[in-house]
C-alpha positions in Angstrom: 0.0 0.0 0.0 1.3 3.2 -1.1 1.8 5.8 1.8 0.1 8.3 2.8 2.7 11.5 2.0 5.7 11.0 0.9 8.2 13.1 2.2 11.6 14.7 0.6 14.0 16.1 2.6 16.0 18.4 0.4 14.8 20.8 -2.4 18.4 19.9 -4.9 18.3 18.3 -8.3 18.7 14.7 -6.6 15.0 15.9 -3.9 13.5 17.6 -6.7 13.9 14.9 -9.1 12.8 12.2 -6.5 10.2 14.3 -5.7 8.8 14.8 -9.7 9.2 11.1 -9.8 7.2 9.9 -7.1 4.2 12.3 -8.1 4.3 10.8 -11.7 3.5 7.2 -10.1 0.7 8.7 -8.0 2.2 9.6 -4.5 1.2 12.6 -2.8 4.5 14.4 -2.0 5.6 17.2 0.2 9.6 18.7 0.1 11.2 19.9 3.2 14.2 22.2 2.5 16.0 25.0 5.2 16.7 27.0 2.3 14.1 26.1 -1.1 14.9 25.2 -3.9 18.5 24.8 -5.5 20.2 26.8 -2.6 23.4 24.6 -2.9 25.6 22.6 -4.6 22.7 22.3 -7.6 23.2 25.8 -8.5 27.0 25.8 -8.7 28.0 22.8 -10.7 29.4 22.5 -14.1 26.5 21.4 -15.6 27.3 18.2 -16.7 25.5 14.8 -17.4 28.9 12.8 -17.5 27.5 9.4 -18.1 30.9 8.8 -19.6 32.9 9.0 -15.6 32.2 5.5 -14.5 35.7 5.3 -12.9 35.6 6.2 -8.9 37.9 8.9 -7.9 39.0 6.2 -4.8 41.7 4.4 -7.8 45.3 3.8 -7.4 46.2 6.6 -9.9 44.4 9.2 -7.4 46.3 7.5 -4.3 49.2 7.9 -6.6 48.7 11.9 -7.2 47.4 12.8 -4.0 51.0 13.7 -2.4 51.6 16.2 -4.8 48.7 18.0 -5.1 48.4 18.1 -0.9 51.5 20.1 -1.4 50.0 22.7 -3.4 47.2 24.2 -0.6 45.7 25.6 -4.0 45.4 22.9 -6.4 43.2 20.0 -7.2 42.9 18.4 -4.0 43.8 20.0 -0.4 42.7 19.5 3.2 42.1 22.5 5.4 44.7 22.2 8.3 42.4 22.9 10.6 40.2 19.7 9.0 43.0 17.2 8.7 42.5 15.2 11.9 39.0 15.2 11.5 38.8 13.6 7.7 41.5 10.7 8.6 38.8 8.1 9.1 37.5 9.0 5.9 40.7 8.8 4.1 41.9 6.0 5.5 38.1 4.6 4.1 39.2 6.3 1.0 42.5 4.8 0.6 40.8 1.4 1.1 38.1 1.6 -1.3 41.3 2.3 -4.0 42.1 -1.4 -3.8 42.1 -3.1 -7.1 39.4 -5.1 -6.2 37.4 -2.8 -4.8 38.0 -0.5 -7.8 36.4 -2.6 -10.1 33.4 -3.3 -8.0 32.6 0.2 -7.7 33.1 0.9 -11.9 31.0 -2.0 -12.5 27.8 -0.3 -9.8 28.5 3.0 -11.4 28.7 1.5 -14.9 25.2 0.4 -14.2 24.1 3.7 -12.9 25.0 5.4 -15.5 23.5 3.2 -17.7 19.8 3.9 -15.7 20.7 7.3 -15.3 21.2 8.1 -19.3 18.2 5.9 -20.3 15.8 7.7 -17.2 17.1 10.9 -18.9 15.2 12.2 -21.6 12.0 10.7 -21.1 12.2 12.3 -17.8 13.2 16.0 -19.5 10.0 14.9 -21.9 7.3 14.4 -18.6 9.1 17.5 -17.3 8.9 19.5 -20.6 12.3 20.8 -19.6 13.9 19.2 -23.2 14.7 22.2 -24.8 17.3 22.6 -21.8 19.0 19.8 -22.7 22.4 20.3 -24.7 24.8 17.9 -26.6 27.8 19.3 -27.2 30.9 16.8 -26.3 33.4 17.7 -24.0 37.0 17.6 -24.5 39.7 16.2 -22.3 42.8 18.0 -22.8 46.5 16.6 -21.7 49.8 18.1 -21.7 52.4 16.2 -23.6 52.4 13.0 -24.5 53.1 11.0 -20.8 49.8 12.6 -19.5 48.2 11.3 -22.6 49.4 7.9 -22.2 48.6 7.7 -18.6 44.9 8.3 -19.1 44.8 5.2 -21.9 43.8 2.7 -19.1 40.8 4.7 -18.0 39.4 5.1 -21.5 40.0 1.4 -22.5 37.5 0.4 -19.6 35.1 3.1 -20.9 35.6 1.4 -24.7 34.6 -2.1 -23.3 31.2 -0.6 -21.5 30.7 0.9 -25.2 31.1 4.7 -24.7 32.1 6.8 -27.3 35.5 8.9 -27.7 37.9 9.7 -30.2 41.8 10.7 -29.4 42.9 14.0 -31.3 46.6 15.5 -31.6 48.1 18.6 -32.3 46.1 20.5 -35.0 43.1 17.8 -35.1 42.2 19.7 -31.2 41.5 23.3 -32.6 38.8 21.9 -34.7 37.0 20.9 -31.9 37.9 24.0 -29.6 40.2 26.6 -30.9 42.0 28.8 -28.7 43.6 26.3 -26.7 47.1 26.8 -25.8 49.7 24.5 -27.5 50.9 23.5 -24.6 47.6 20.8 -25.0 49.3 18.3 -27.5 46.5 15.8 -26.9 42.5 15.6 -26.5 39.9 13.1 -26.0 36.4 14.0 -27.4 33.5 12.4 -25.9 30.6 13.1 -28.5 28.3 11.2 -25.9 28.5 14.0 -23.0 25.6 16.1 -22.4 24.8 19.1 -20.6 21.9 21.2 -18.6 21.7 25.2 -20.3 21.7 26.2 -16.6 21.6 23.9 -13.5 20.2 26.5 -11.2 17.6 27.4 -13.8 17.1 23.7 -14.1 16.7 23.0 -10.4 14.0 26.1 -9.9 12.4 24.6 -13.2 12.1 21.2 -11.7 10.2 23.3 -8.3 7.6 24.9 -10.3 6.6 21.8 -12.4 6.5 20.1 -8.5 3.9 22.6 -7.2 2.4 23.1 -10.8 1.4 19.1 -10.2 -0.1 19.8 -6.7 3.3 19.4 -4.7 4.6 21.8 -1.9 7.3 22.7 -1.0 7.9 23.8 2.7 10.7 25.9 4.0 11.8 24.7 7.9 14.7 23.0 9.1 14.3 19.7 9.2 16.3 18.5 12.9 16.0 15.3 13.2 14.3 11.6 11.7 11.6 10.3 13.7 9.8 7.4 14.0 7.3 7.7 11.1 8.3 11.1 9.4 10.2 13.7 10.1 10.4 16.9 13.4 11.3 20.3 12.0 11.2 24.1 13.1 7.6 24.3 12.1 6.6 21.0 14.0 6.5 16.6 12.5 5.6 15.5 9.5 4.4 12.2 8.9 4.4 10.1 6.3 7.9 8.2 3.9 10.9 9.7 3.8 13.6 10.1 1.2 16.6 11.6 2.7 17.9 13.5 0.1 19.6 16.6 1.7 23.3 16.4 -0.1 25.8 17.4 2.3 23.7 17.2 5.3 22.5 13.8 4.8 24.6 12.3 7.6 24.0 14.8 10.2 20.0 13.8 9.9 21.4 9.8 9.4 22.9 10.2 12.8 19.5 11.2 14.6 18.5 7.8 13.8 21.4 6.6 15.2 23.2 5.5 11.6 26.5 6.7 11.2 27.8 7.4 7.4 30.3 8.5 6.5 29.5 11.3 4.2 32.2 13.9 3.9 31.9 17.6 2.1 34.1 18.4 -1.3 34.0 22.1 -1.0 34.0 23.1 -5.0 34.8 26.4 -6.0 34.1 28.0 -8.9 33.5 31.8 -11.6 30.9 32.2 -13.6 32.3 34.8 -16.6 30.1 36.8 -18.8 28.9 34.6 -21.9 30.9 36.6 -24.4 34.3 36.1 -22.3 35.0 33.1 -24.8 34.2 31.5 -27.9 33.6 28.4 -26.3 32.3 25.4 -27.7 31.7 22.7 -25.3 32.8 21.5 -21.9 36.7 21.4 -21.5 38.3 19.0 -18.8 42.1 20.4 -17.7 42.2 16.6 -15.9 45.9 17.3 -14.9 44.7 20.4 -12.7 41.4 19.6 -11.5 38.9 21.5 -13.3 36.8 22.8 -16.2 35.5 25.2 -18.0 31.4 24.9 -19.4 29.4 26.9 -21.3 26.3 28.1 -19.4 23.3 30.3 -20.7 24.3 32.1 -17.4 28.1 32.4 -18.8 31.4 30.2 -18.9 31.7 28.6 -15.0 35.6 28.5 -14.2 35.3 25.4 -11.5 36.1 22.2 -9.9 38.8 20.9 -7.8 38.6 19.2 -4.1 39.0 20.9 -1.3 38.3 18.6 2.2 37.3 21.0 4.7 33.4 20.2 5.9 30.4 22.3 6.6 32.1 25.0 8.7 34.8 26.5 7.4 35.4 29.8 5.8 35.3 29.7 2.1 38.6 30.2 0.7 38.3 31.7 -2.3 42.0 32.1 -3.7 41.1 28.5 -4.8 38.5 30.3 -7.5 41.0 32.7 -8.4 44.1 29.8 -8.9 41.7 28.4 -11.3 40.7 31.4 -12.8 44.3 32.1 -13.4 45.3 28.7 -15.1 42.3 29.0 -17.6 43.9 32.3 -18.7 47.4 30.4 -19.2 44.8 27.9 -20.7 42.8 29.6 -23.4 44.9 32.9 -23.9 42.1 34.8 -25.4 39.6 34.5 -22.0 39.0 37.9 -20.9 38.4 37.0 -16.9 37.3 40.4 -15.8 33.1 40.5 -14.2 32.8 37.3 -12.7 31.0 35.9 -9.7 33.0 33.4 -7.4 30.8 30.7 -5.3 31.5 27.8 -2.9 29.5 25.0 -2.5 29.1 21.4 -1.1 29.4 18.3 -2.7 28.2 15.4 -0.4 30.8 12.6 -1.1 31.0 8.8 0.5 34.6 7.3 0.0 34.5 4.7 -2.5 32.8 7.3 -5.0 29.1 5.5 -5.0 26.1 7.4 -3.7 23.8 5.7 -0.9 20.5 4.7 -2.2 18.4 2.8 -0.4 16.8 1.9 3.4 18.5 3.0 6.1 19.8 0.7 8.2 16.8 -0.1 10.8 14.2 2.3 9.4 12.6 0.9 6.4 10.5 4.2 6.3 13.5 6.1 5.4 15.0 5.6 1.6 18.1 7.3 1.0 19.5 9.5 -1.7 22.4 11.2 -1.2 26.5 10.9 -1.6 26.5 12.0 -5.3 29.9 13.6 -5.0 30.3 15.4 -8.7 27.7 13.6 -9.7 24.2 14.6 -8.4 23.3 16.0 -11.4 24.1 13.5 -13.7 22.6 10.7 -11.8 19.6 12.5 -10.3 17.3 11.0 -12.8 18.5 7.6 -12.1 18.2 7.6 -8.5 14.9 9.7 -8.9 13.5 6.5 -10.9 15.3 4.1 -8.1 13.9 5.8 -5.4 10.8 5.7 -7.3 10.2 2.0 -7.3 11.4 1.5 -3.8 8.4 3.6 -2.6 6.0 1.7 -4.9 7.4 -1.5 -3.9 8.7 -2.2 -7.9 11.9 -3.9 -8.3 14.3 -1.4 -8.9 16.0 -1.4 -12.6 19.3 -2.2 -11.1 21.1 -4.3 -8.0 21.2 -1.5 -5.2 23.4 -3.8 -2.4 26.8 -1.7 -3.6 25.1 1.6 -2.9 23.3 0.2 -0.1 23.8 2.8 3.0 24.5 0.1 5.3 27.7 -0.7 3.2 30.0 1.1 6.1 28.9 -0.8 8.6 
């Protein structure tokens, strides 16, 4: 029997998806979010659907780069100093999960989320009538010299045998794709399969008004704490199913249930330039440094990297401007002047797989969350998982290697 309300905690593309989802099949739904709609990490991102990144950050080849980029405190991955004791359980999780083995458990579970997450896509956008924001340029990967080049081989030889897409370009071959690169980029990968969203914070409010325009609401209070049967907030408990899909804060609400997960915060950076700062022509990946550049209707974002340093920390924005920087080294004809920085929080689990699924001891309570770069491109996957656990379908895919119990 279906219940009564269902209830979303979390008003990101991941809730907001889950959300559109669950009233397609029937449900009666209600969102709960502290701030609205696309208040965090939903409005910052790159704007990708990168069904093509089915290899977990937790590798060998990350364990292998980490020491040098720790010793840049503005590069692709840093720890706050005043965070490093508290992240060592994670890492040491982390670390773990970049065992061989584990490695190719974790591409094969991601390999089949994609696959959901692509086919859920479209026909999602369609129900949605949010297709004419969907965009399908490519995106280039862009190495320096050929020893980069040949490093990445490996990780696209796993994507040929799952059947994606790509095609290697060198020297003069790049500038067809994307000129204005510097020559220091002797080699590319194009991916003609990677998609993207024209805006994701215009996405995210889009996905709110066709919620309320099919009879949902969407309720601004803090939600404090799980409780048996629903949820207790500032504005007093709400009963009914939960899905527990508040991205960075996930864990904190886990832990009122007495679950611990361990869910840790990639603070991303970014700047979002005026459109007409570049002729750019789809998304370009600097893998070596840690970030991108996408085109936006809002502009060309400037962003990525890692930087481990939770909830309550300061931004540090000289992050936004070392990136900023490089892309002018980059694409020497990027004017970088009138741009808007922002920080946000990517809600990341240590072996790279989100949690979807019960929590452990509270069947009432599905979770979404633990995206990491990737909350966008899987939202409509997990919307469609989370979906069929609240009708009592089978889901489309085995769920026991994002199950949040997996820690445990």
């Amino acid at each position: 029997m279906a219940p009564r309300e269902v209830i979303v905690v979390g008003a990101g593309v991941v809730g907001l998806s889950a959300a559109l989802e669950a009233q397609a099949r029937g449900l009666s739904v209600r969102v709960i979010d502290r701030e609205g709609p696309a208040a965090g990490a939903s409005a910052g991102n790159a704007g990708a659907f990168a069904f093509s990144d089915i290899l977990p950050l937790a590798s060998p080849r990350i364990i292998r780069q980490a020491p040098k980029w720790l010793l840049d405190p503005l590069g692709p991955l840093s720890i706050r100093p005043a965070y490093a004791l508290r992240i060592l359980p994670w890492m040491w999780r982390f670390w773990r999960a970049s065992w061989p083995a584990q490695v190719r458990a974790s591409t094969a579970a991601q390999t089949e989320m994609m696959r959901v997450s692509q086919a859920s896509l479209e026909p999602f956008l369609d129900r949605a009538g949010l297709a004419d924001m969907l965009r399908r340029d490519g995106q280039l990967q862009v190495y320096e010299g050929e020893r980069e080049f040949r490093a990445s081989l490996p990780g696209w030889q796993a994507r040929e045998e799952e059947g994606i897409a790509f095609r290697h370009l060198k020297g003069e071959e790049i500038a067809a794709y994307q000129p204005g690169l510097s020559p220091r980029f002797t080699h590319a990968t194009f991916t003609p399969g990677w998609q993207s969203i024209a805006d994701p914070k215009d996405y995210t409010l889009a996905l709110a008004e066709r919620f309320r325009a099919g009879g949902g609401e969407i309720e601004i209070a803090e939600v404090e704490a799980l409780v048996p049967g629903g949820v207790k907030t500032s504005a007093g408990e709400r009963a009914g199913q939960v899905v527990l899909a508040a991205g960075a804060y996930s864990h904190r609400l886990a832990r009122t249930a007495g679950v611990r997960i361990p869910l840790e915060t990639e603070r991303g950076y970014n700047t979002t330039l005026p459109a007409g700062a570049f002729d750019l022509r789809m998304q370009v990946t600097f893998g070596g440094h840690g970030f991108v550049i996408s085109r936006l209707s809002s502009g060309l974002r400037v962003g990525g990297a890692v930087e481990l340093g939770g909830l309550e920390l300061p931004p540090n924005y000289a992050r936004a401007d070392a990136m900023l920087k490089k892309a002018a080294e980059f694409l020497p004809g990027l004017d970088i002047s009138g741009g808007t920085q922002w920080m946000g929080f990517r809600p990341s689990l240590p072996d790279t797989l989100p949690a979807i699924g019960p929590l452990p001891g509270r069947p009432d309570v599905i979770c979404a969350f633990g995206h990491g770069h990737l909350g966008l491109t899987q939202s409509t996957g997990t919307a469609a998982l989370v979906a069929d656990l609240l009708t009592g379908q089978a889901p489309a895919i085995d769920l026991a290697p994002f199950s949040p119990g997996r820690f445990s």
